[in-house]
N, C-alpha and C positions, 0 to 999 in steps of 0.2 A: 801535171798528171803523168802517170806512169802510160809506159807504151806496154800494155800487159803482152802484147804478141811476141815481143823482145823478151819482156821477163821469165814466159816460160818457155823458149827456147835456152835460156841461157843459165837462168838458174831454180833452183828445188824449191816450187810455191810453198811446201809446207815447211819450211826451214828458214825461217827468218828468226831475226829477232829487233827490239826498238831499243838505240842508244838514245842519251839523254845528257844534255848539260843545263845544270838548274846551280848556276852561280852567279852571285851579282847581280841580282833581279833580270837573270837570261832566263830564255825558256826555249831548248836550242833541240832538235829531236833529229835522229838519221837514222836507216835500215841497214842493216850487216842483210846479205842475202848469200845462202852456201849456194857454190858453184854447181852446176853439172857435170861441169869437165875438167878434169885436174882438179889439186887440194883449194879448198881454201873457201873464203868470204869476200865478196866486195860489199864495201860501204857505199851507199847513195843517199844525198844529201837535196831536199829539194830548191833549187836553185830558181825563187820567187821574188827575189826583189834584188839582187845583184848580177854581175857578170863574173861569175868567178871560171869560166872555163867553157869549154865547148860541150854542149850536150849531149849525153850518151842516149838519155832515157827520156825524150823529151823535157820536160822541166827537170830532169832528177840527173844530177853526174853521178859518177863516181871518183869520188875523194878518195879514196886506199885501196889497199886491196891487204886482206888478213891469210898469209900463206898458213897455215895453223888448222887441221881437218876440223879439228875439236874449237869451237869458240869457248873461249877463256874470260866470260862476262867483264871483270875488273881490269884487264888488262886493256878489251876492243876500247871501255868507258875511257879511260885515262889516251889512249889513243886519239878518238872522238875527242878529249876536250882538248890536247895540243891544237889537232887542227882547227878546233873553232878560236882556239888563243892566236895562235900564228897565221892563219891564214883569212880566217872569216873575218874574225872582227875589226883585223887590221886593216880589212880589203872596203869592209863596209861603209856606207856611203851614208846610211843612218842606221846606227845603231839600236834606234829603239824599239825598229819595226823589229827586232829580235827578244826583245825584254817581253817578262810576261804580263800579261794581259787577262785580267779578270774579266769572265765574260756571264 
């Protein structure tokens, strides 16, 4: 769960946006959130069944950071899916808790 007190101190509640990797029977979601201070976006990724790094946002890190005022939707996607190629799914301990899930 997000620490909302952190989120709006640090960045623009109405300025998000939802990335998405839907490859290979994955279903992988993460928030771009434009900063307050200085250019740019950070990516947070909610970190629920892995250890992949120390917590920024309670469950949620931040995976990148998008230096770019303007979000360029195709380019953050393609970003979001290297790091779920190289980093997540490599890191992953089961994989399938990532795959999608008809509910």
């Amino acid at each position: 769960m997000l620490d909302w007190y952190k989120m709006e101190r640090e960045y623009e509640m109405d300025r998000h946006f939802h990335l998405t990797y839907c490859e290979d029977g994955y279903d992988i979601e993460a928030s771009a959130w434009k900063k307050k201070n200085g250019q740019g976006w950070a990516v947070l990724f909610a970190d629920h069944f892995h250890d992949l790094g120390p917590s920024d946002t309670a469950e949620d890190i931040v995976i990148f950071h998008y230096e770019k005022e303007e979000l360029d939707v195709e380019e953050m996607n393609k970003l979001f899916a290297k790091w779920v190629n190289e980093v997540l799914l490599p890191r992953a301990k089961d994989k399938s808790l990532y795959q999608y899930q008809e509910v």
